[in-house]
C-alpha positions as CSV (number, residue, x, y, z in Angstrom):
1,X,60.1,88.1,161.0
2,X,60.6,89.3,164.8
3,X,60.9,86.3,166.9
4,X,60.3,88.0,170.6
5,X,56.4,85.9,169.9
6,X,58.7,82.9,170.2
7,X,60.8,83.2,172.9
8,X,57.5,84.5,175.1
9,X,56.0,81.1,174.2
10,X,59.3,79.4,175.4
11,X,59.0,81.4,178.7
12,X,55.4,79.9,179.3
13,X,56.6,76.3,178.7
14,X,59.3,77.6,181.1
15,X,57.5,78.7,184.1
16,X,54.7,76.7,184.2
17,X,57.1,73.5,184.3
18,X,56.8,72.2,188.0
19,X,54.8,74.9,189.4
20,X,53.3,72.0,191.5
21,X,55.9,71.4,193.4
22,X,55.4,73.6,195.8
23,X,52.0,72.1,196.9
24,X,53.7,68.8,198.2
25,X,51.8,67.3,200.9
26,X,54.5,64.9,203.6
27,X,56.9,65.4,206.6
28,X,58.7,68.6,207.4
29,X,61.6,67.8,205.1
30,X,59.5,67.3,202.1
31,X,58.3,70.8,202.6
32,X,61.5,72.0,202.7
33,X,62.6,70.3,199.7
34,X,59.4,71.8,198.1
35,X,60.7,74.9,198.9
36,X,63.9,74.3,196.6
37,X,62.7,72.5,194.4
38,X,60.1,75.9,193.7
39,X,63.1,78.1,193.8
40,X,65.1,76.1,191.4
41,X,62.5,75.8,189.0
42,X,61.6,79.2,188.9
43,X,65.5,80.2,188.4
44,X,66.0,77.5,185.6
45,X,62.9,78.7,183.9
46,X,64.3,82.3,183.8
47,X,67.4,80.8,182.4
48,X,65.9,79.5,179.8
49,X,63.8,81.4,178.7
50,X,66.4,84.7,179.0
51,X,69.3,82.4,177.2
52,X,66.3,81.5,174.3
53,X,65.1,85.1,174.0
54,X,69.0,86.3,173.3
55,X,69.3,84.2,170.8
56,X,66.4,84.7,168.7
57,X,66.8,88.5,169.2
58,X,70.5,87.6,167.7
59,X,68.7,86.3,165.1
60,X,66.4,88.4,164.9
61,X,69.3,91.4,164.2
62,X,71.8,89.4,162.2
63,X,68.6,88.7,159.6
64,X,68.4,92.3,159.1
65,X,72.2,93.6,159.0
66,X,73.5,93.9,156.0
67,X,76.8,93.3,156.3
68,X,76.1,89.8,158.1
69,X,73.1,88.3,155.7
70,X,72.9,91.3,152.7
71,X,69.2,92.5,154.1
72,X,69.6,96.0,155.4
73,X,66.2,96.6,158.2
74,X,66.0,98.9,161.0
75,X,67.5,97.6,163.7
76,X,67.3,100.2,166.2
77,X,63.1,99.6,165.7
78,X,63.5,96.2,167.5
79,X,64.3,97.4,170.9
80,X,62.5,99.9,173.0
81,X,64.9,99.1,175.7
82,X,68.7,98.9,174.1
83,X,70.4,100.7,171.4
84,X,72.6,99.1,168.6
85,X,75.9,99.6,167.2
86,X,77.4,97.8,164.0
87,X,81.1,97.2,163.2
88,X,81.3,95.3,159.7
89,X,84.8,96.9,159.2
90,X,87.0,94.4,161.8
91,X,87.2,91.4,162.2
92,X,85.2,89.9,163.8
93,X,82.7,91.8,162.7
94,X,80.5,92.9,166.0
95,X,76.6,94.2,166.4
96,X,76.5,95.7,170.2
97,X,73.5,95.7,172.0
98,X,73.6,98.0,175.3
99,X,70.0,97.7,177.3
100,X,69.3,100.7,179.2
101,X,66.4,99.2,181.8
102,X,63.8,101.2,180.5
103,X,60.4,99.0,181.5
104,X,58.8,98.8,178.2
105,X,58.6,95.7,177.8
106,X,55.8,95.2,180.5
107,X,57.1,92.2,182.8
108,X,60.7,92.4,182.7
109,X,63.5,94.9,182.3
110,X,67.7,94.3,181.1
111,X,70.6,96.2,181.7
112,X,74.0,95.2,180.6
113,X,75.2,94.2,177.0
114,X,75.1,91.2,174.6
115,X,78.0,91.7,172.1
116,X,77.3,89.5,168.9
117,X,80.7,88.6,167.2
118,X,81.1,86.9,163.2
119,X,83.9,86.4,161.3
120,X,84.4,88.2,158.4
121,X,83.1,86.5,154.9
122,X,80.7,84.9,157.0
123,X,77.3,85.1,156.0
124,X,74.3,84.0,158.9
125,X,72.1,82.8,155.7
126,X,75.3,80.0,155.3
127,X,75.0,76.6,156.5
128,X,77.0,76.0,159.6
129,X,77.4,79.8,160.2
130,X,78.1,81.0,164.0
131,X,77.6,83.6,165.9
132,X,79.3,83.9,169.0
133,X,77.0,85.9,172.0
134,X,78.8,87.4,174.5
135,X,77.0,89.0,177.5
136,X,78.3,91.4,179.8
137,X,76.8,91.9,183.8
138,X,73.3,91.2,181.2
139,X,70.9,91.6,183.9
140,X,67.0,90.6,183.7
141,X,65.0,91.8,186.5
142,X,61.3,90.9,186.4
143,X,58.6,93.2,187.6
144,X,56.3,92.2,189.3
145,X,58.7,90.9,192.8
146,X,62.3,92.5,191.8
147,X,63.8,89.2,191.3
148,X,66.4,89.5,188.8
149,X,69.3,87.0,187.2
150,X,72.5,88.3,185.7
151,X,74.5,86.5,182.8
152,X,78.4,86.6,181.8
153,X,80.1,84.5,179.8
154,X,79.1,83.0,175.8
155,X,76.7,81.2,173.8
156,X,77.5,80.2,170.2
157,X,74.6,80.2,168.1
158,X,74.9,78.1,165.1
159,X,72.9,78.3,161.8
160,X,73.4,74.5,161.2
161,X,71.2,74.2,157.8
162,X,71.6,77.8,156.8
163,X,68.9,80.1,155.5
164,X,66.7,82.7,156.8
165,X,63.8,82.5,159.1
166,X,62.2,85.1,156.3
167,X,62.6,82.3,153.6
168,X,60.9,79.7,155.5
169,X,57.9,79.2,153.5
170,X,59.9,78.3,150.7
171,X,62.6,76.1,152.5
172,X,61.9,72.4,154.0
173,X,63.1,73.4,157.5
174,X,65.5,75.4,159.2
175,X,68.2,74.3,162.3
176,X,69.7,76.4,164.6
177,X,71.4,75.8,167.6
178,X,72.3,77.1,170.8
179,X,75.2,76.0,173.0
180,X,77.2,77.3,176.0
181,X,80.0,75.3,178.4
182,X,80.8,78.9,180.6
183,X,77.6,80.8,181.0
184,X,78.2,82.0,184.5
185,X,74.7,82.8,186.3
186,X,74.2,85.5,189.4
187,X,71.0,85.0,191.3
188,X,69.0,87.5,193.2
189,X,70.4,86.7,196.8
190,X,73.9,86.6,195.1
191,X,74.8,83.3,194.6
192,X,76.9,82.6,191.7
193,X,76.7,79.4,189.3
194,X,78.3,78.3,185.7
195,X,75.4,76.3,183.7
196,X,75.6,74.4,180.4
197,X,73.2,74.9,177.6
198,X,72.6,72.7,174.5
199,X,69.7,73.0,172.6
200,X,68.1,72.7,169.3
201,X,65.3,73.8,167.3
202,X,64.0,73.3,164.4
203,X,62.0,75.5,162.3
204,X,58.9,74.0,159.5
205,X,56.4,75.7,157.6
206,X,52.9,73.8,158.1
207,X,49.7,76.3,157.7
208,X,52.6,78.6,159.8
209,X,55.5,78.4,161.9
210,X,56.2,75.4,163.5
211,X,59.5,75.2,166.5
212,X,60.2,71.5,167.4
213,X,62.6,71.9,170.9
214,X,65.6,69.1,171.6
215,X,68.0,68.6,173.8
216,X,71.6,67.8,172.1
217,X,74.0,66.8,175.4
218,X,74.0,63.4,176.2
219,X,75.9,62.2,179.5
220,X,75.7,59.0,182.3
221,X,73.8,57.4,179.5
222,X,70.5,60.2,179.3
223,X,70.3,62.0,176.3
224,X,68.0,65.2,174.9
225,X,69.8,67.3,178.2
226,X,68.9,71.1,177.5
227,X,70.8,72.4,179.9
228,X,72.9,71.1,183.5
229,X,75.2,72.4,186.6
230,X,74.7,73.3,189.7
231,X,71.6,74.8,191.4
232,X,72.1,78.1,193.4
233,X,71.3,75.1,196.6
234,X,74.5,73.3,195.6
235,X,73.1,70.4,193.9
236,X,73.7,69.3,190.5
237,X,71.0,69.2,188.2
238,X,70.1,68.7,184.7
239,X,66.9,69.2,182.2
240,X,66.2,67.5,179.4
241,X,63.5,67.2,177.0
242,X,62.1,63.7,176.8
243,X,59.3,64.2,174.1
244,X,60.1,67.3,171.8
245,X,58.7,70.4,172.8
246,X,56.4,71.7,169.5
247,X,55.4,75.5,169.3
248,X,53.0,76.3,166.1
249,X,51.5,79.8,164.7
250,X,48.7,78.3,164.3
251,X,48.1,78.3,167.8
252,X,49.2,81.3,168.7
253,X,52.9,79.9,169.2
254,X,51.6,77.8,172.6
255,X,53.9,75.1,173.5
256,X,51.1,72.1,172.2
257,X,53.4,69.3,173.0
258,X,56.1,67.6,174.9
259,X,57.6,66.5,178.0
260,X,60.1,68.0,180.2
261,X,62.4,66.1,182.6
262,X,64.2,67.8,185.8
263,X,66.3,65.7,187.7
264,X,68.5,66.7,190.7
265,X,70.0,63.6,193.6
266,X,66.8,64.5,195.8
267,X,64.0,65.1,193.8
268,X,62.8,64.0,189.7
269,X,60.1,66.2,188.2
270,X,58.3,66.1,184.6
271,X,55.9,67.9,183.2
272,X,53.9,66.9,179.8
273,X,52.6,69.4,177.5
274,X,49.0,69.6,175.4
275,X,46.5,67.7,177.2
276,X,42.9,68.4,177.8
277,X,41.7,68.3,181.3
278,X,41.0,64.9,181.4
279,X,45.1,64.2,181.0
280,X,44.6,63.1,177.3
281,X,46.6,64.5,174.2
282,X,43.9,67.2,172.5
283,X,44.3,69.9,169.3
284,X,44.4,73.6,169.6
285,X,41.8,74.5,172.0
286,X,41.8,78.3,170.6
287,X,41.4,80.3,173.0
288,X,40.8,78.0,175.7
289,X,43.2,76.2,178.2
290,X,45.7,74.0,177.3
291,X,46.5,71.7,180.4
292,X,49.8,70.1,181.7
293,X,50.1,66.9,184.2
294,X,53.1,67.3,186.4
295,X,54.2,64.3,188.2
296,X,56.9,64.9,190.9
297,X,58.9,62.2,193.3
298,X,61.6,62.7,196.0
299,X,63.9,61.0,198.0
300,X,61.5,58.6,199.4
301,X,59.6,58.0,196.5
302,X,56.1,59.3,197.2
303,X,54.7,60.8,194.2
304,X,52.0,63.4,193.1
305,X,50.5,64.2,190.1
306,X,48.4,67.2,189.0
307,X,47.2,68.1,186.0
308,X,46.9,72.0,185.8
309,X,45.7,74.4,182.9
310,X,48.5,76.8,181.3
């Protein structure tokens, strides 16, 4: 199973999350603030959704190496950007992935390399299996305005209930997680920033795929925080997911549900998931528009709301 379908569904839920902000009506300052909160948005969102594309392209990879899971596939088939080399004589074993920034994949392009590491008579299929990710100057640039983020540091990507996304039909659920304390973060105007990441999903088979998103760091007495630091501004942040955040293939993998939190010392934005476009809780619309409200308060506490299709 290629999971790229699933991190591209994580990167709408991603971008679309306080879009709003932007568009806040008040005094001078509140513009301003507008203006960083719609930069900081836009960089966490790439964050995200780069750090969740890794992993499932790790996962992706170690399902199909043979000395990591014993089920040999082509690997060098799942990039048209990177090639791949396989070490399964040291230990740790290694799978090296060095992107070359060819623009294939339409609205973003990677250089740099993502170096997955597991020790030897480790299997991924294993409960409580890890793989540690380690990128190196792994730089995402998207297209369409040049604006590009660059990653350096690790992410240790745990199997938690073991088994393969391949076997899912057959298996209750499957947990991964995905966790970083040093992921150092470059932005586009140079700026350089260590996040956090703690995150968990959790994989079901109900007429296809389903991906329920949690947060798993807990601090100053908020839990379900996906990821915190400090904001290229100089202001601390954190994200966390307040309702979990459900994907299904029966929907084409659209995020149908949840609730996002961002919270920084001048400004608290949340977005909820899988309305209709009256602002109440609906099905799969097919092919239609989903819709998000987005409620957003600053420092003085005036508030907006908008509810807005995705």
């Amino acid at each position: 199973m290629k999971l790229r379908i699933f991190s591209a569904a994580f990167s709408l839920l991603a971008l679309t999350l306080f879009f709003s902000s932007c568009k806040k009506e008040g005094s001078t300052s509140n513009e301003d603030l507008s203006a960083e909160t719609s930069t900081h948005s836009d960089d966490q969102s790439r964050f995200s959704a780069e750090a969740d594309a890794a992993a499932n392209d790790a996962n992706t990879v170690l399902e199909l190496t043979a000395g990591f899971t014993g089920k040999p596939g082509d690997l060098q088939s799942l990039f048209c950007d990177a090639t791949v080399v396989v070490d399964t004589s040291g230990n740790p074993r290694t799978i090296t992935v060095t992107f070359d920034g060819t623009n294939c994949l339409g609205n973003r392009t990677r250089t740099g390399v993502i170096i997955l590491s597991m020790p030897q008579g480790t299997r991924w299929n294993q409960p409580g299996a890890s793989v540690s990710l380690t990128f190196q100057n792994y730089k995402v640039t998207r297209v369409r305005d040049n604006k590009s983020l660059t990653f350096n540091g690790t992410m240790t990507y745990t199997n938690v209930s073991g088994g393969l996304l391949i076997n899912l039909p057959n298996l209750n659920n499957i947990t991964h997680t995905a966790t970083s304390s040093n992921m150092s973060v470059t932005f586009d105007n140079g700026t350089q920033r260590t996040w956090q990441v703690a995150r968990q999903r959790v994989y079901t088979y109900s007429n296809g795929v389903v991906i329920t998103i949690n947060g798993l760091h807990s601090e100053n007495g908020v839990t379900g925080i996906t990821e915190w630091g400090t904001n290229r501004f100089g202001r601390t942040f954190t994200t966390r997911i307040d309702q979990p955040v459900v994907l299904r293939q029966d929907c084409a993998f659209r995020v149908g549900s949840g609730k996002v939190v961002h919270t920084t010392p001048a400004y608290t934005a949340s977005t909820t998931f899988g309305l209709d476009a009256a602002g109440n809780p609906t099905a799969c619309p097919g092919n239609s528009n989903y819709y998000m409200k987005v409620e957003w308060t600053g420092q003085g506490g005036n508030t907006r709301t908008v509810i807005l299709p995705y």
